[in-house]
N, C-alpha and C positions, 0 to 999 in steps of 0.2 A: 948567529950573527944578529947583532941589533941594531933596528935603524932609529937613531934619535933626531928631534926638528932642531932642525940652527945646525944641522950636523957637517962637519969640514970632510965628511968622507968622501973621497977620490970618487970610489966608485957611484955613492947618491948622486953627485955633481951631474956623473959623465950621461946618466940620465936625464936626468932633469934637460942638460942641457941637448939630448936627443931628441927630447920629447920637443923642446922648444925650436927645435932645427927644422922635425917634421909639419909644426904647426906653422912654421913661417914660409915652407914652400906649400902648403896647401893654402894658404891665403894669399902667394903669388899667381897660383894654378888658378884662384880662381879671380882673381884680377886680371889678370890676360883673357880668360874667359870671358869675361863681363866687355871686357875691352874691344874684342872679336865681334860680341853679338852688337853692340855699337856700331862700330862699324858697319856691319852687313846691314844694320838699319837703317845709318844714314845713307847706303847706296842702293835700298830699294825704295825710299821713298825723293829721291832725286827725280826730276822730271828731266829726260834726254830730249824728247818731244814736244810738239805745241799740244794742246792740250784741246781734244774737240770742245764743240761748243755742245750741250744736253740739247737731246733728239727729243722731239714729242713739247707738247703743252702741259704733261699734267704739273700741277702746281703752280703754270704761271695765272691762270683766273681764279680768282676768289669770291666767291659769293659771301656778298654781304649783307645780304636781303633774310631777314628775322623768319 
């Protein structure tokens, strides 16, 4: 059996066109992936709560004396 380029063979096609079936659910697989961890980021970084106010002074005094 010989495989030539440009070739109308049944069976070159039904690959090609496998190969291309698995490479578009693995770029679905990982679009819903990408989509997922989106999500779970915009719901940890949500605030449900008031938000306290920073405990202690350090960094509210600045010395500015050389």
């Amino acid at each position: 059996m010989s495989i030539t380029i440009g070739s109308t063979d049944a069976g070159n096609t039904n690959i090609d066109t496998g190969h291309a079936l698995l490479t578009e659910k693995k770029v679905r697989d990982q679009q819903e992936l990408e989509g997922q961890m989106a999500i779970k980021l915009i719901e940890a970084s949500s605030i449900d709560s008031v938000t306290t106010p920073p405990v202690g002074n350090s960094g509210h005094n600045i010395n500015i004396k050389a």
